[in-house]
C-alpha positions in Angstrom: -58.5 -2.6 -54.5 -58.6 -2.4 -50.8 -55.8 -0.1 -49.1 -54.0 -1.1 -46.1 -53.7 1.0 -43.3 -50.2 1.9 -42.1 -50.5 -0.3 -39.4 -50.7 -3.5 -41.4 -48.3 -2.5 -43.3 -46.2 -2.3 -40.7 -45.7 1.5 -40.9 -44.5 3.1 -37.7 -45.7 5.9 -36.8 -43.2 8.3 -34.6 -44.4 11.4 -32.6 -41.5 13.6 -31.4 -42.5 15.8 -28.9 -41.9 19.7 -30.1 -39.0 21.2 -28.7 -40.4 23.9 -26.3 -42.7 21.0 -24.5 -39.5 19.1 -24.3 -38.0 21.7 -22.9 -40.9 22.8 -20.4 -41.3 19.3 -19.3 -37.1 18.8 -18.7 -37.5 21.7 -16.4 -40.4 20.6 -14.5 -38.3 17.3 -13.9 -35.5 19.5 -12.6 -37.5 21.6 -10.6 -38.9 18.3 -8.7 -35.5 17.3 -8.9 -34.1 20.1 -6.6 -37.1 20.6 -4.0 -36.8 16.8 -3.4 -33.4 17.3 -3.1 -34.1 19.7 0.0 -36.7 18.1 1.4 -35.2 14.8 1.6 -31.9 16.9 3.6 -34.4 18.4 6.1 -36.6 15.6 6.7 -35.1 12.6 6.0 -36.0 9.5 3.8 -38.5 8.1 5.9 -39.8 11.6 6.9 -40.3 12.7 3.6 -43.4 11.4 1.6 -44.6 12.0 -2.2 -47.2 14.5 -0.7 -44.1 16.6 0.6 -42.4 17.2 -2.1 -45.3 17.8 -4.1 -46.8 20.4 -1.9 -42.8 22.3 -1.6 -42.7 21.7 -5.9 -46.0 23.3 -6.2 -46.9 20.5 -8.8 -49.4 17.6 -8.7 -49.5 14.2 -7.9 -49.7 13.0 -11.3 -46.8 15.3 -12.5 -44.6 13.4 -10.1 -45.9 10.2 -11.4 -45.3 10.8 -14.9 -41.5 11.9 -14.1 -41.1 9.5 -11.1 -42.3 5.6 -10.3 -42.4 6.6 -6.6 -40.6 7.9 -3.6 -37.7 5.2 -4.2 -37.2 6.0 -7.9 -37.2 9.8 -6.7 -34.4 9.7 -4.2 -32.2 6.8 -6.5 -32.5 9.3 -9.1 -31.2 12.1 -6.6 -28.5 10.0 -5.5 -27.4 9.0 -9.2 -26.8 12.5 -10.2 -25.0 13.1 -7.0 -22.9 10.2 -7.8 -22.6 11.2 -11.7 -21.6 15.2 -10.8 -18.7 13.5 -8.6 -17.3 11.3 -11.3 -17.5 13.8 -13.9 -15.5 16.2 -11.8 -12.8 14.1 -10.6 -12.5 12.0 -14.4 -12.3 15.9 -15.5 -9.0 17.2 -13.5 -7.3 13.5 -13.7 -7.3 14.2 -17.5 -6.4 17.7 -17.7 -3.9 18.1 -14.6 -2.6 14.3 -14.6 1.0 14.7 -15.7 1.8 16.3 -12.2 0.9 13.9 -9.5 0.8 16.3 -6.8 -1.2 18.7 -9.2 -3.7 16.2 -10.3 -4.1 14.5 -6.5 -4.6 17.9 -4.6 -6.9 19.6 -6.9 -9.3 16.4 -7.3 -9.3 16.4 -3.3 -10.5 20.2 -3.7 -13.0 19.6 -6.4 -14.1 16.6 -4.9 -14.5 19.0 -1.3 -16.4 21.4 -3.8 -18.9 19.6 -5.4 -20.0 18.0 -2.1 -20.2 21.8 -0.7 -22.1 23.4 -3.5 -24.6 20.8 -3.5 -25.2 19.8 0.1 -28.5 18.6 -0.1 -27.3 16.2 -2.4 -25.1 15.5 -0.2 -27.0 14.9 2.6 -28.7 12.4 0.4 -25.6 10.4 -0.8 -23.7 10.1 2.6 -26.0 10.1 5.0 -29.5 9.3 4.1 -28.6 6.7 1.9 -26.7 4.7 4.7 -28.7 1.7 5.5 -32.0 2.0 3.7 -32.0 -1.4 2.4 -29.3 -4.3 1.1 -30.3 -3.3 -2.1 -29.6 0.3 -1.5 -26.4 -0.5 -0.1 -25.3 -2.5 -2.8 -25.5 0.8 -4.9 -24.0 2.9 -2.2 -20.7 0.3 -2.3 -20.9 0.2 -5.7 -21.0 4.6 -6.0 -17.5 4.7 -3.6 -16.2 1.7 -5.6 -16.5 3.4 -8.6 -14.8 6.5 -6.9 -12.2 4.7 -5.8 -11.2 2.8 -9.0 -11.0 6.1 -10.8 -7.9 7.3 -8.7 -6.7 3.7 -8.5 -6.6 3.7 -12.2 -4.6 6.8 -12.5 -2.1 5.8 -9.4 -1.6 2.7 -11.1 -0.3 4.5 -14.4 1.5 6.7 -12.4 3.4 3.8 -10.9 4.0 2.7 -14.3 6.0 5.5 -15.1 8.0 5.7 -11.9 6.2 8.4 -10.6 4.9 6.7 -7.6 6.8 4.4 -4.9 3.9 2.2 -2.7 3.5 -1.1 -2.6 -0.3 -1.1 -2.7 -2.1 0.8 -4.7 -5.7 -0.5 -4.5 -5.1 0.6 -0.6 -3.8 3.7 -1.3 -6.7 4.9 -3.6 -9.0 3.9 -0.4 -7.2 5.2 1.9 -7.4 8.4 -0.1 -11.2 8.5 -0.9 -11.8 7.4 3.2 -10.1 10.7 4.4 -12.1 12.8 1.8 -15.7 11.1 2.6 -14.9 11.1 6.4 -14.1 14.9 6.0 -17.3 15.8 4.2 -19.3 13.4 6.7 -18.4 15.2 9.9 -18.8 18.5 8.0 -22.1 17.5 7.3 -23.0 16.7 11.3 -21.4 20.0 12.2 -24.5 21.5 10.0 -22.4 23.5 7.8 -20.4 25.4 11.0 -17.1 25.0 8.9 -16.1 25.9 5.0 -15.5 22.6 4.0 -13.5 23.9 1.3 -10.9 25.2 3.9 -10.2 21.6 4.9 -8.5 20.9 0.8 -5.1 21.5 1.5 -4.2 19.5 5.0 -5.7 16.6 3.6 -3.7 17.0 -0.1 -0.6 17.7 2.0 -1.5 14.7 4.4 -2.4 12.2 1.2 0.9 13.6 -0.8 2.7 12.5 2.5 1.5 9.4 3.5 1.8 8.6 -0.5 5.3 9.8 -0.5 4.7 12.2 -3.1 7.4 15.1 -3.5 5.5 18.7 -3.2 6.5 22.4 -2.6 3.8 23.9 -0.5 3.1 27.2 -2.2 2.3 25.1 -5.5 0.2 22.9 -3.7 -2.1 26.2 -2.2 -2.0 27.3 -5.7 -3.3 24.4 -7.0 -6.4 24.2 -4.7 -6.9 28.2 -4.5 -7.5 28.2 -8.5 -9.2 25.2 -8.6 -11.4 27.0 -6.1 -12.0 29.4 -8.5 -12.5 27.3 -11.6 -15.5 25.9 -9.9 -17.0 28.8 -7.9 
């Protein structure tokens, strides 16, 4: 009687990588992951080549192949987790802090403000370098503020369903919001750092809560943004 061999029998075989190569190779990823990050703020997308990062990662050419198709799939990557970390934060204090408009409005503009400072490189990459690399690229890019700006449309809109909001337009608003935030972190970015980005939280929650015509008191509003501060320091 002949014997057939797992594989026509249709017997799939499944390796699963031990966890402490998993784990090496994770960090390896990571590691690539945060010199490109630097490298791409210093140089540039167009000044930065596989080589680069390679050499600053201290790894070889075929380690970043077998994490990364190429130089494109590298800095999307970046960019993606960039766009991910924002999300996650903002998502994050709209469903702990939402109940109080004013809370939940001023501490996403500071944690929003936060993430962007305490991982600059990144960025760098996301509002600055990623401007104009290709239609493709920029489809993405729309797509990453779209997506910001839906998630504080969404919660303005349920606001507004429980009479907690008076404007005629949300879908504006939410921009309008997002556009003061980005433009903020943009010029802070040009000015190389010269000013604590964080320090910029509370004039534009007071300014948003205004032009939103959102009731405050002032002293809960600082202390809003100085513990959030702290939350994510």
């Amino acid at each position: 009687m002949k014997c057939r061999s797992m594989l026509e029998r249709g017997v799939k075989l499944v390796y699963k990588t031990p966890k402490d190569i998993q784990e090496r190779k994770d960090a390896k990823r990571r590691h690539i992951l945060h010199i490109a990050a630097r490298v791409f703020s210093n140089r540039g997308y167009h000044g930065t080549t596989v080589k680069d990062v390679v050499d600053e990662a201290g790894v070889s050419v075929g380690s970043f192949y077998f994490y990364f198709k190429n130089k494109e799939d590298l800095f999307e990557t970046l960019y993606d987790e960039m766009t991910d970390m924002l999300l996650n934060a903002i998502n994050g204090v709209l469903e702990k802090y939402g109940v109080n408009i004013s809370e939940a409005l001023s501490r996403t503009i500071a944690v929003a403000l936060l993430t962007f400072r305490n991982y600059r490189d990144l960025a760098r990459i996301m509002m600055i370098e990623a401007v104009g690399l290709s239609n493709c690229f920029e489809l993405k890019r729309a797509e990453s503020v779209r997506n910001v700006s839906n998630l504080i449309e969404e919660y303005l809109v349920s606001r507004k369903k429980q009479d907690c909001l008076d404007i005629s337009d949300v879908h504006v608003a939410a921009i309008a919001l997002c556009g003061t935030v980005y433009n903020s972190i943009i010029n802070w970015l040009h000015k190389a750092g010269q000013s604590d980005l964080a320090g910029l939280a509370y004039p534009l929650a007071i300014y948003n809560l205004q032009a939103l015509k959102i009731g405050f008191n002032t002293d809960d509003i600082r202390k809003y943004i100085e513990t959030t501060l702290l939350d994510v320091e």
